[in-house]
C-alpha positions, 0 to 999 in steps of 0.5 A: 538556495539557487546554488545549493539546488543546482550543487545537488543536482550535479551531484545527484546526476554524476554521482551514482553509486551502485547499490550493493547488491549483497547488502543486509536488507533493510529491516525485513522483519518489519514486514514479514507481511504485507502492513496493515494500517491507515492513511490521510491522503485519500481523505483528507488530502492538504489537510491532515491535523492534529486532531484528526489524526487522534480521532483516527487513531481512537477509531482504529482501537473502537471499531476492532481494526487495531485487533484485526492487524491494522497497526500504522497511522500514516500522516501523509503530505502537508503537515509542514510547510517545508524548510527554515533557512538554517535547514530545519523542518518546519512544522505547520503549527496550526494544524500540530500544535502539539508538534510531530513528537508529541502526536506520534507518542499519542498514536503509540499510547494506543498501541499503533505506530505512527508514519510520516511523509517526506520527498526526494528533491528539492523545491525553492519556493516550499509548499511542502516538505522536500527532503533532498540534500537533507536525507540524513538530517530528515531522518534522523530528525523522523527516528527522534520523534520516534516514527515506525514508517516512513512514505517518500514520494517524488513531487519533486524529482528534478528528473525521474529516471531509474538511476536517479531514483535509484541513487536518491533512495538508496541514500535515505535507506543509508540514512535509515539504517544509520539511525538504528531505528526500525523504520518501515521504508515505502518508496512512493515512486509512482510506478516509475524508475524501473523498480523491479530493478532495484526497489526489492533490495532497499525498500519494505515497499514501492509503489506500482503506479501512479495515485489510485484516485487520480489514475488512470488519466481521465478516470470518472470512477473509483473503480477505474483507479482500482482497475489500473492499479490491479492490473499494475501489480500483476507485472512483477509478481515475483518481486514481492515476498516477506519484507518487501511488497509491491505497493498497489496504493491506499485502498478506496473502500469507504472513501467518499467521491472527493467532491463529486470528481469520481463515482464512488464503488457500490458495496459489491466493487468494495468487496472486490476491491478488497479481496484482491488487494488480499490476493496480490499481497498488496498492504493494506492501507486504508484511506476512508474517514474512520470516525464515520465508518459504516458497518457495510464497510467495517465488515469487508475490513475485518473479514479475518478469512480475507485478511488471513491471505493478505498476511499469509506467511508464505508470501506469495502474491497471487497471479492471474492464472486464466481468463474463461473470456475477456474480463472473466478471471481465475486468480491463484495465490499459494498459501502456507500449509503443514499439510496439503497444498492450500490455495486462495482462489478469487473468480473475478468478473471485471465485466458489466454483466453477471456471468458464470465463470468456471474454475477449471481444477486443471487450468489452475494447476489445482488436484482434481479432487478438492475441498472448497471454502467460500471466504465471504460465506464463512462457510464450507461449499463441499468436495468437487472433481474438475470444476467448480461454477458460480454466477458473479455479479457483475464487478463481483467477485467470490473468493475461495479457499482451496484444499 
């Protein structure tokens, strides 16, 4: 194994193919919009099951989030231990008894997709799944258990530069392709590797930061992770479009405090939280307990006014157009119209006090005469000239529909 670790290495640092900048894009009718669906990471972290995952799985159906759009069932890291000695993936049997194949027929009973997770890299003393020097074999292995997606993460990139992640990712999108199966592709690269240079032509998805639950470095509360991954995605808006996305990570809404290490969001955050995951065109991920949901938290999940910006058409992630003063923000995402010009609008107050914010028609580049609908209300607010205010809690937001 020593040797074949330090073979690949040489291998993937002295030979760096240049990614074919005109190639067909990797399976772009996957995501035409951004993917909706659930993860295991953000609850149950090493321990995903068999059964859990079927429970999750029954959940999306019984509480109405298949019906609103939410398709995937992710398993993320720790469903195998890593490697055989003759190559093969080890399946941790304990927690699948029923093995990968069997589980993804199950999820697809229910009418959703199934997801697994793998790395790049390569690790000696295995605790999880890496997949280096075994792309081709992993993912065809992934395509005959019938997989729809497909998360790589870099626990175990031997260097993190944006040529070697480029070689590596690009190797498993050929591996992809070659399989014939449509497999949506997220690449986990943790905000590294420079991807806004060549994450958009390989991958349906990249991530733009580090974990949601883990960033940034000292983080005491879910809002600071949300924050930090907000902010991350606002750097290359211009990027994201239909079949490729920029990743803001699994969402906290309904997540507990992970044994009391962060401070969970009030009511108020989670909406925020949401509404802007809808306005950057983030995926919507979740990572909440499914089989213990609060009503609270299903209805902020299935505001179909909310999630009709995030699957919006057009495609265009919303941009933070001004601040009205530090922490007091205008966002503005186009969205697709036959007729006038439509907006979402999201007045977001990041501060710790209530506040007013303004939404100044010509800051925002909007028409000075306009209609405007109040998507958490589900009601219209009326015509208004120039300006519109509201009072925003603090950590608040209000989203609106622009005519």
């Amino acid at each position: 194994m020593k040797n074949k670790i330090i073979i690949y290495l040489f291998t993937a640092l002295f030979t760096l193919p240049l990614l074919a900048q005109n190639a067909d894009h990797l399976n772009p009718k996957l995501a035409l919009t951004p993917p909706m669906g659930w993860s295991s990471w953000n609850t149950f972290k090493k321990n995903p099951t068999e059964e859990v995952i079927k429970q999750i799985a029954d959940a999306m159906v019984r509480t109405g989030l298949k019906d609103a759009g939410y398709t995937y069932v992710n398993i993320d890291d720790f469903w195998s231990p890593g490697r055989e000695e003759n190559s093969q993936i080890i399946v941790d049997t304990t927690k699948f008894p029923g093995g990968m194949k069997a589980l993804a027929d199950y999820i697809h009973t229910k009418g959703l997709k199934a997801g697994i997770y793998t790395n790049i890299g390569l690790k000696a003393n295995y605790e999880t799944l890496a997949s280096g020097g075994f792309y081709e074999q992993d993912i065809k292995k992934f395509a005959e258990w019938t997989y729809d997606y497909v998360k790589v993460d870099v626990n175990f990139a031997p260097i993190r530069t944006e040529e070697f992640y480029k070689k590596e990712f690009t190797d498993i999108y050929n591996a992809i392709k070659k399989t014939g199966r449509p497999m949506f592709f997220n690449i986990c690269n943790q905000g590294g590797g420079s991807y806004q240079n060549w994450a958009p032509a390989i991958a349906n998805s990249w991530r733009v930061g580090a974990d949601i639950d883990h960033s940034p470095k000292g983080a005491k509360t879910q809002w600071d992770g949300f924050i930090y991954e907000l902010d991350r995605s606002s750097a290359f808006p211009e990027i994201a479009g239909p079949g490729h996305w920029n990743d803001a990570d699994m969402m906290l809404v309904g997540v507990g405090d992970d044994g009391g290490r962060l401070v969970v969001m009030t009511q108020e955050e989670q909406k925020s939280h949401f509404s802007m995951w809808c306005m950057i065109a983030s995926p919507l991920i979740l990572g909440n307990d499914l089989r213990t949901i609060s009503k609270e938290t299903l209805d902020i999940l299935l505001n179909k006014e909310a999630i009709a910006i995030n699957q919006d058409a057009l495609g265009i992630q919303g941009k933070l157009i001004y601040e009205q003063s530090t922490g007091l923000q205008v966002w503005v995402k186009e969205l697709k119209s036959t007729k006038k010009k439509k907006y979402a609008v999201a007045l977001f107050n990041r501060t710790d006090s209530e506040a007013e914010i303004t939404l100044d028609f010509s800051k925002a580049k909007l028409n000075r005469k306009i209609k405007i609908r109040d998507v958490w209300e589900h009601k219209n607010l009326g015509k208004f000239t120039n300006t519109y205010s509201k009072r925003i809690p603090s950590h608040g937001i209000q989203m609106l529909i622009i005519k």
